[in-house]
C-alpha positions as CSV (number, residue, x, y, z in Angstrom):
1,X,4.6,13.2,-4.4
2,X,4.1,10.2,-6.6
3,X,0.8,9.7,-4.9
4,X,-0.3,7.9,-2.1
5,X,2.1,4.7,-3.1
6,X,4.7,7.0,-3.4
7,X,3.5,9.2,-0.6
8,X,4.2,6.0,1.9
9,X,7.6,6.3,0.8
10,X,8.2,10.2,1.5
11,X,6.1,11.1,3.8
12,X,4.1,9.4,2.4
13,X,1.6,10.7,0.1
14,X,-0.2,5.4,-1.1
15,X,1.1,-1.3,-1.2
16,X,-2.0,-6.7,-0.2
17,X,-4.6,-12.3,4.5
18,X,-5.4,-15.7,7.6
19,X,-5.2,-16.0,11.1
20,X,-2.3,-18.1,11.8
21,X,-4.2,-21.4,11.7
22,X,-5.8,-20.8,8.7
23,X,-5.1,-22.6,5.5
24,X,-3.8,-20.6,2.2
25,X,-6.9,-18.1,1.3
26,X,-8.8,-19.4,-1.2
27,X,-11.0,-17.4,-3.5
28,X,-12.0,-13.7,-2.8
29,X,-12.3,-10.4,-3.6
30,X,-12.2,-7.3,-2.3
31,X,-13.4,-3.8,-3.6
32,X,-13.0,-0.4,-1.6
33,X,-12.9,3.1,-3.1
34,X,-11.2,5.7,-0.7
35,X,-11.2,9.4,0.1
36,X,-7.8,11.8,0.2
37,X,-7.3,14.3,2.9
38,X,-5.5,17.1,4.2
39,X,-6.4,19.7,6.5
40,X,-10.3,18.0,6.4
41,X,-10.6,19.3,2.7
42,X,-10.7,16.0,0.4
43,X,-8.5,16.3,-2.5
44,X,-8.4,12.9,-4.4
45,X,-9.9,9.4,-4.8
46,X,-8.2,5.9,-4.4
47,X,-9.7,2.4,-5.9
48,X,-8.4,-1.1,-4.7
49,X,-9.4,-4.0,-6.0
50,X,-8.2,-7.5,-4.4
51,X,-8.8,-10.9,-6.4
52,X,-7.5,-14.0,-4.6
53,X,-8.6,-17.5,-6.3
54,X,-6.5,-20.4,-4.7
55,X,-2.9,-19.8,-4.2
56,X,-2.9,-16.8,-6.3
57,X,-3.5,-13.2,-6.4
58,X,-4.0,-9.8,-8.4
59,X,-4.5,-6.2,-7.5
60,X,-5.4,-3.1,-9.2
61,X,-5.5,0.8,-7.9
62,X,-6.6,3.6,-9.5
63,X,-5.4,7.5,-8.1
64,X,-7.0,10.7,-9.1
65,X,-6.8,14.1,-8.0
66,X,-10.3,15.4,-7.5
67,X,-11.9,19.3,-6.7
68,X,-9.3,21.8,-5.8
69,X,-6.5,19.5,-6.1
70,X,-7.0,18.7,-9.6
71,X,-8.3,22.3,-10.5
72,X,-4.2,22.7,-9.3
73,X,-2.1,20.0,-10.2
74,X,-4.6,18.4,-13.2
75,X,-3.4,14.6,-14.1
76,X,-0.1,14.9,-12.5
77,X,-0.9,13.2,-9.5
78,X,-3.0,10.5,-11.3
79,X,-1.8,7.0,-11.4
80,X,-2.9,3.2,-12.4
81,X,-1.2,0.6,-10.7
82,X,-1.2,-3.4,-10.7
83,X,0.3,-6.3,-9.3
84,X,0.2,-10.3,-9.6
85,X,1.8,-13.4,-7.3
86,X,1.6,-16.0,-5.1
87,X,0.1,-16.4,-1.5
88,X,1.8,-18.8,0.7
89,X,1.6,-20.2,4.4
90,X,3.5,-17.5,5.7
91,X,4.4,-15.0,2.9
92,X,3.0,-12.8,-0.4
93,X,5.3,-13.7,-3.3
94,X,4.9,-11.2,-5.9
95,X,5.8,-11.3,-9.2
96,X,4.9,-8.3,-11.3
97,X,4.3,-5.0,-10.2
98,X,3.1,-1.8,-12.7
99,X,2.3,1.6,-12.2
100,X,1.7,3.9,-14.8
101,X,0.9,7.7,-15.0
102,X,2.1,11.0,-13.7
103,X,3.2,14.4,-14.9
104,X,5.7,12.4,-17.7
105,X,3.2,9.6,-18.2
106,X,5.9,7.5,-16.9
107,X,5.1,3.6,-16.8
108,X,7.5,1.8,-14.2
109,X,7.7,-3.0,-14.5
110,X,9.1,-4.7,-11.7
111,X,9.7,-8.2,-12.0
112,X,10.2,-10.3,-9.1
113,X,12.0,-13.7,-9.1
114,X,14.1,-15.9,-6.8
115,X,17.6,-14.4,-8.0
116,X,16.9,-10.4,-8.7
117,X,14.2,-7.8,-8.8
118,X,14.3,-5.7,-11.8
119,X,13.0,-2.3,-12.7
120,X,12.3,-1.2,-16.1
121,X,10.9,2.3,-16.8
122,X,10.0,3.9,-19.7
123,X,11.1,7.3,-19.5
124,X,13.9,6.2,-17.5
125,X,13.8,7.2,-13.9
126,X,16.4,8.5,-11.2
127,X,16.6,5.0,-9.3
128,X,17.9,7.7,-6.0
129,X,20.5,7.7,-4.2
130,X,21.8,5.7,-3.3
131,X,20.1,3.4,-5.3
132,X,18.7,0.2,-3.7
133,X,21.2,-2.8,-4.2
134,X,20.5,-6.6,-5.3
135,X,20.6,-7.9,-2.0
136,X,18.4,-5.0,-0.6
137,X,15.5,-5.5,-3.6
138,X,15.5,-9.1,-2.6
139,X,12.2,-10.3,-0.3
140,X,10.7,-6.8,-0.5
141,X,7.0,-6.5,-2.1
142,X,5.4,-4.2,-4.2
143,X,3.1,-1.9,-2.8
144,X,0.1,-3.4,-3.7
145,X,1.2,-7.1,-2.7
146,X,2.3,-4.9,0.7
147,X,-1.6,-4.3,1.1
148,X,-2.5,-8.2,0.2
149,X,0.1,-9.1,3.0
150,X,-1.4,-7.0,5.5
151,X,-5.0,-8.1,4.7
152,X,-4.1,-11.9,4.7
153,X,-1.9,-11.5,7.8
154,X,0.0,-14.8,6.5
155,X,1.1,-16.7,9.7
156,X,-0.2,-14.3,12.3
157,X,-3.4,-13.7,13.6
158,X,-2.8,-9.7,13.9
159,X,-2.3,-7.8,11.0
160,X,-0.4,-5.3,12.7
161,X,2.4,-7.8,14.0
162,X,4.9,-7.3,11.4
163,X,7.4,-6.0,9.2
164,X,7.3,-5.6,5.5
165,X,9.8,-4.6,3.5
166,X,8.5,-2.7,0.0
167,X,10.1,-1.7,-3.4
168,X,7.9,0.4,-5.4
169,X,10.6,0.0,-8.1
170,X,12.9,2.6,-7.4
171,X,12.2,3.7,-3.4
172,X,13.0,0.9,-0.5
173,X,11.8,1.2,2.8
174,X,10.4,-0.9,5.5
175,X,6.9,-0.4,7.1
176,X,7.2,-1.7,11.0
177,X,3.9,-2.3,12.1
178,X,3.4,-3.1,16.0
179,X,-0.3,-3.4,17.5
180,X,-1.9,-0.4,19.4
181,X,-5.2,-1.3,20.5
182,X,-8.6,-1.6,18.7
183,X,-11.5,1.3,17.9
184,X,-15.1,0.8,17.6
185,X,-16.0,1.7,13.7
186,X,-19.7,2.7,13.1
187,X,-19.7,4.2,9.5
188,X,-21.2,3.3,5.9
189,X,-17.7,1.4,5.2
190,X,-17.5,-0.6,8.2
191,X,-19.3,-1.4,11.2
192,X,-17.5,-3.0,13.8
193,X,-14.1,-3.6,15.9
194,X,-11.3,-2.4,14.4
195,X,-7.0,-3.4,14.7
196,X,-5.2,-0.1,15.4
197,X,-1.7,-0.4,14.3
198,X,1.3,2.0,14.9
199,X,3.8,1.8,11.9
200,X,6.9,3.2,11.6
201,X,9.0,4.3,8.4
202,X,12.1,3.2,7.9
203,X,14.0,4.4,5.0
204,X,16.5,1.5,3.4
205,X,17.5,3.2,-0.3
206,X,16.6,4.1,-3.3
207,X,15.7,7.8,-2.1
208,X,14.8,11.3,-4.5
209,X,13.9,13.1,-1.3
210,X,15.3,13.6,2.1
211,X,13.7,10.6,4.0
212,X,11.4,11.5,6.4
213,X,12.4,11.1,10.3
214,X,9.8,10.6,12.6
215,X,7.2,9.4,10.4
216,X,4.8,7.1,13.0
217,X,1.5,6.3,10.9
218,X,-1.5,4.4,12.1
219,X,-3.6,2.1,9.8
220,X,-7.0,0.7,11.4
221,X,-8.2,-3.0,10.2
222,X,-11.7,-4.2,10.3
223,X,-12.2,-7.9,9.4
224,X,-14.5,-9.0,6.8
225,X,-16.7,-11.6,6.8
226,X,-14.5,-13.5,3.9
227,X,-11.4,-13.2,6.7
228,X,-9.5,-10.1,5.1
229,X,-8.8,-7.4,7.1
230,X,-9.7,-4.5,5.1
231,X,-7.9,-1.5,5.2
232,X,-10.4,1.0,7.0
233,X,-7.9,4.2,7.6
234,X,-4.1,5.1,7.1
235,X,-2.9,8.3,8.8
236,X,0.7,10.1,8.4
237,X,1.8,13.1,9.4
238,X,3.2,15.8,6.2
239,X,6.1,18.5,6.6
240,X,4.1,20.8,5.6
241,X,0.3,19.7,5.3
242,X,-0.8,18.5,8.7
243,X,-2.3,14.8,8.9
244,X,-2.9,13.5,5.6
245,X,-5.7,11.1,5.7
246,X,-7.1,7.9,3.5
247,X,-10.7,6.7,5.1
248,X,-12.6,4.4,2.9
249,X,-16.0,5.1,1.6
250,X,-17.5,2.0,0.4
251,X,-15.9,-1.8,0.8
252,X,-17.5,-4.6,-0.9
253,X,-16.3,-8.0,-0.6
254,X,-17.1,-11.9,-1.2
């Protein structure tokens, strides 16, 4: 597993809004470091960072393996990803997507423009089979600028009311995302109401694994005082390794 980008994409093991009458975001940030489970027994750290000034928007995680899991597997599940594009009325528009890292140190460009998306990776990479086509890579967002989408919610007022289409640069699949209620949150991360969303896996191409079948995840929103909805919790059932959880541990915003 490629982390938990990558782990969205097989099963999954990691993709970043306004209220429908809202006006394009103008600037904020967002900050939120975030735990990795399985079976209860935390086994890696996540770091998101959100900048949105005007129209335009970055993003930057950071992955590492911590305790056990990196006493097993060391750097090979560590990885440092970014991405960079444009925020309209009713979309994210990305336009450059990195990750970096690995067992092979491999570091993996996307480029995103109106007539292709293009995948450049140094050492060269499996692109799966079968590999995802023109026409497929077209409209689909990183996985980072997946993240900005679902915490700007651009032309809904629920960020669990859609479907995005990602390319992580070689694996395409859609997230469906239909609304299931909302929690009460009381912990050091968030206190508050929270949007429970159902999402489903859909695998398009671009696959190096069996895709999953099955695979109904739930994420959990709380909105921040800026108008984000921050991701609070993402849960996805494993093959092999029970629920696999990611719960934030701290989220600072402006």
């Amino acid at each position: 597993m490629r982390g938990w980008m990558a782990g969205l994409a097989t099963a999954i093991g990691l993709s970043l809004v306004a209220p429908a009458s809202a006006q394009v975001p103008q600037n904020r940030t967002f900050q939120g470091n975030y735990s990795v489970s399985v079976f209860g027994l935390t086994g890696g750290e996540l770091n998101l960072d959100i900048r949105i000034t005007g129209e335009t928007y970055s993003g930057t995680l950071r992955q590492r393996a911590t305790g056990l899991m990196r006493a097993a597997v060391g750097e090979a599940q560590d990885y440092d990803a970014s991405a960079r594009g444009v925020i309209t009325a009713n979309s994210v528009r990305p336009a450059a997507y990195t990750h970096a890292g690995g067992s092979r140190g491999r570091v993996v460009t996307v480029t995103f423009n109106a007539n292709d998306v293009v995948t450049v990776a140094n050492p060269p990479m499996n692109m799966g089979s079968p590999p995802a086509t023109r026409a497929q890579r077209l409209g689909a967002t990183d996985q980072i600028s997946s993240f900005v989408h679902m915490m700007v919610a651009p032309g809904e007022a629920d960020p669990c009311n859609r479907t995005i289409r990602v390319f992580d640069g070689r694996a395409r699949f859609d997230l469906v995302m239909r609304p299931n209620g909302v929690r009460a949150v009381n912990n050091r991360a968030f206190r508050g109401e929270a949007r429970r969303c159902s999402v489903a896996y859909r695998a398009i191409a671009g696959l190096t694994d069996e895709p999953p079948t099955g695979e109904n995840m739930t994420f959990l929103f709380g909105r921040l005082e800026n108008g984000l909805w921050a991701p609070l919790r993402i849960e996805w059932p494993t093959d092999d390794a029970g629920m696999a959880v990611i719960q934030a541990r701290s989220i600072a915003a402006s």
